[in-house]
N, C-alpha and C positions, 0 to 999 in steps of 0.2 A: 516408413509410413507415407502412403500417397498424399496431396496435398488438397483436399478439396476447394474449395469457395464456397463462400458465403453468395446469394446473388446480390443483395444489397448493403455489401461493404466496402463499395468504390474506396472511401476515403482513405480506410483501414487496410485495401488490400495496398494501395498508393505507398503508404509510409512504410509499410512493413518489411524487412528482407527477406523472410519467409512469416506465411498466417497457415497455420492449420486450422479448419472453424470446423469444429463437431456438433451435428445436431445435439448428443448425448455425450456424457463422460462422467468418469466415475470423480475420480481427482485430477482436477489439469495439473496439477505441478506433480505427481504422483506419477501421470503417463509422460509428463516429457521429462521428468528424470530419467524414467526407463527408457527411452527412445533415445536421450542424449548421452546417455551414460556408453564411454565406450565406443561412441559413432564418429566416424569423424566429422571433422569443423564443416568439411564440405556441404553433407547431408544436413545437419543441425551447425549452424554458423551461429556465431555472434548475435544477437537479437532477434534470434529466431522467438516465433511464437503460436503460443496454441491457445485456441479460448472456446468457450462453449455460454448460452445461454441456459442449459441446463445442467447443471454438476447435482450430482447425487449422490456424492460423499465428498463433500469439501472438508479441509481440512483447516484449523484453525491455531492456534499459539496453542501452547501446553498438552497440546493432542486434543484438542476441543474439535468435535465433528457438527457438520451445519449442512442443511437442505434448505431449498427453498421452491418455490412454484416454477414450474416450467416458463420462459420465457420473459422472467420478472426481476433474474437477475443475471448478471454480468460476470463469467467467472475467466479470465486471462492471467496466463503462466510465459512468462519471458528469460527468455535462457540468453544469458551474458558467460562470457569467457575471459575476462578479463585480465590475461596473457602476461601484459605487460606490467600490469600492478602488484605490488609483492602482497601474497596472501595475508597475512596479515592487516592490509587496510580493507579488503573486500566483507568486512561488516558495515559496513558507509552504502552497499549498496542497495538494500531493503529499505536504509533514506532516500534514497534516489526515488525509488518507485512512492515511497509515501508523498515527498514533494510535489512529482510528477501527477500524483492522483489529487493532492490538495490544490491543485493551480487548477486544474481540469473542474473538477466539482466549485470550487470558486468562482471562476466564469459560468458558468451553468447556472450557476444560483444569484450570481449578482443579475444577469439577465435578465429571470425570473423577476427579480425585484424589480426591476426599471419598468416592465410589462403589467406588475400587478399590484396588488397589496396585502399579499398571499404572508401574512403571520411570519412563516416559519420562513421566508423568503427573506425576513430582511435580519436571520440570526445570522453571528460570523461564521465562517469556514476553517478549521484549524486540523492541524496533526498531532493527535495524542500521544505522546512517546508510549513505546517505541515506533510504532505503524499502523493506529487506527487512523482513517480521517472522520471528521469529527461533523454536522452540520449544529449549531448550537452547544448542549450537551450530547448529542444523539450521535451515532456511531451508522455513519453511512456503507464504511469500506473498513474493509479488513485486510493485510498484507503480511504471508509469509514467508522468507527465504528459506531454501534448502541446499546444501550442496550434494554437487555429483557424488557418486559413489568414489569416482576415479579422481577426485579434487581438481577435475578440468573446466570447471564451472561453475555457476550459482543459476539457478532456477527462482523469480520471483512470481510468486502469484498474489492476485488481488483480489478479491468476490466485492463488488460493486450490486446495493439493491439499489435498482432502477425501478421499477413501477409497482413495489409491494404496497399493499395496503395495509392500513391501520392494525387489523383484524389475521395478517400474514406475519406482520414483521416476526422473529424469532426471539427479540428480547424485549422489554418495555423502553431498552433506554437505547433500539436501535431506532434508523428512521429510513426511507428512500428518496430520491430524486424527484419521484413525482407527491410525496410528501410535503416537500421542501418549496412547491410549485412551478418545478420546470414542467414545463406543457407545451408541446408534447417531448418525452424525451426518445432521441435518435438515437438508437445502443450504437451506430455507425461512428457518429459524431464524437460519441462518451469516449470510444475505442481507440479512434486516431485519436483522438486528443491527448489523450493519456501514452500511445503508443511515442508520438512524436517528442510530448515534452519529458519522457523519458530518456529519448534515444538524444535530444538535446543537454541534459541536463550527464548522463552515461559519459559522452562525448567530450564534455568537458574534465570530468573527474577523470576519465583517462588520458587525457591531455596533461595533466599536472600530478599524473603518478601516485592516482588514487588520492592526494592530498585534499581533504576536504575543506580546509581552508583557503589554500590559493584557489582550486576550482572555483568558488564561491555557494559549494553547496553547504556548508555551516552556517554561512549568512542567512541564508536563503531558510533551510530548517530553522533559524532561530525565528528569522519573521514570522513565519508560519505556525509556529508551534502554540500549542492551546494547552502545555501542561506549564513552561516555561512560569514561577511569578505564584504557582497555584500551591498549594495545600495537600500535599499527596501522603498514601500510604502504599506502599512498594512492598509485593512478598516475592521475599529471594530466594533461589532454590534452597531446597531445603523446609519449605513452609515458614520458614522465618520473617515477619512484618516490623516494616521498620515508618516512620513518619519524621515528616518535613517538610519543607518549602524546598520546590524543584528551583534550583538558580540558574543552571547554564547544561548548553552542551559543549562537552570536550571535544579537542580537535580530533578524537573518534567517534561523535557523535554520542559517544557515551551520558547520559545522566547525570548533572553533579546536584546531591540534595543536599542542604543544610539541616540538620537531625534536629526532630526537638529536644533530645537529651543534652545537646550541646557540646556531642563529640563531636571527633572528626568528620567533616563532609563524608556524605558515602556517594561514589563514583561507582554506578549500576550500568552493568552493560548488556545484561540481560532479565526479565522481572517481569511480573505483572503490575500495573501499576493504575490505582481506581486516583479519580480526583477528589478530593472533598471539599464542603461546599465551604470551610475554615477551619484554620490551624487549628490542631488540637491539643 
């Protein structure tokens, strides 16, 4: 695949080690599984990346498909290879990109707040386990991993609404950036930001051999985290719903709930997982 430009994404083409920017696409993590699958490292490297402002079949957790208006929202797929970490820990890195998008929307909105006195500007910023970010209760960004065909990699993508309105959002309990009252927002700015505190946060975790604790990205997800403390009901494959109080995440990032049944903690590593508004 040839490499286009964007013309106004100085910031983003800067950080990047490869940016594919597509007027159109169907699914960014869809086409650069296929483009990385099998390629070598040369052509699709390490943190390479594809994004578009219009996806027309995004894809979503549990096979859930999502569109939205052309130009309104943010859809980037970043393909890691991370070589040197034994498979087994590269579940930690769909935390990566959640982190990296909750610090980025964080500043964007704390901003916002200093500038205005724009409501929904001064609710917090959190990461819903496993990978929503969060503005308030509202579901700004959505984040999912895939692996290659050939297990040479992982593909994360993220769909970021930036300037939907009230009348566009796709759920009642999602929200966007210009929502939220960043004004105006820069998809340039959104992009590198997110691009960079990713490739900083990546960098680290492969520094300490995937270890999400010494890296310090377990810290870091627990600051950030908006389920951590709350009142959840989690359904585990299988359609099976279970409830609790979310306590901690494990040194894989994993889920640990304390059950209202008052069995054993259940350690979720995979789930859907709604918040409630108190224990039940």
């Amino acid at each position: 695949m040839r490499t286009p430009k964007h013309p106004s994404l100085p910031l983003s083409e800067a950080v990047a080690r490869k940016l594919v920017w597509l007027p159109r696409a169907g699914s960014t993590n869809e086409l650069l599984v296929r483009e990385a699958a099998g390629a070598p490292a040369s052509e699709w490297p390490d943190l390479a990346v594809l994004a578009t402002d219009d996806q027309v079949a995004g894809k979503g957790r549990l096979g859930r498909g999502w569109t939205a208006p052309a130009g309104k929202c943010l859809a980037v797929s970043v393909l890691v290879r991370p070589g040197s970490v034994p498979t087994d820990r590269w579940g930690a890195v769909p935390l990566i990109a959640g982190v990296a998008m909750a610090r980025v929307v964080g500043r964007l909105v704390a901003s916002a707040r200093l500038r205005s006195s724009h409501a929904l500007a001064a609710l917090p910023v959190g990461l819903k386990w496993p990978n929503d970010v969060l503005i308030g209760e509202e579901k700004v960004c959505g984040i999912l991993g895939e692996l290659l065909p050939d297990a040479s990699g992982l593909v994360i993508g993220a769909g970021v609404n930036l300037t939907l309105a009230a009348d566009e959002l796709p759920t009642p309990t999602a929200t966007s950036l210009a929502l939220a009252g960043v004004d105006p927002v820069h998809l340039d700015s959104v992009l590198a930001g997110y691009l960079q505190d990713f490739a900083e946060l990546y960098a680290r975790w492969t520094a300490h051999g995937g270890d999400a604790v010494a890296s310090g990205l377990l810290a870091e997800a627990t600051r950030v985290s908006a389920t951590l403390g709350r009142a959840v009901r989690v359904e585990l494959p299988g359609g099976v719903f279970r409830t609790g109080v979310a306590r901690e995440l494990d040194a894989d990032g994993r889920l640990v709930i304390d059950l209202d049944d008052g069995t054993e903690p259940l350690v979720v590593a995979a789930g859907d997982v709604t918040h409630l508004r108190h224990a039940s």
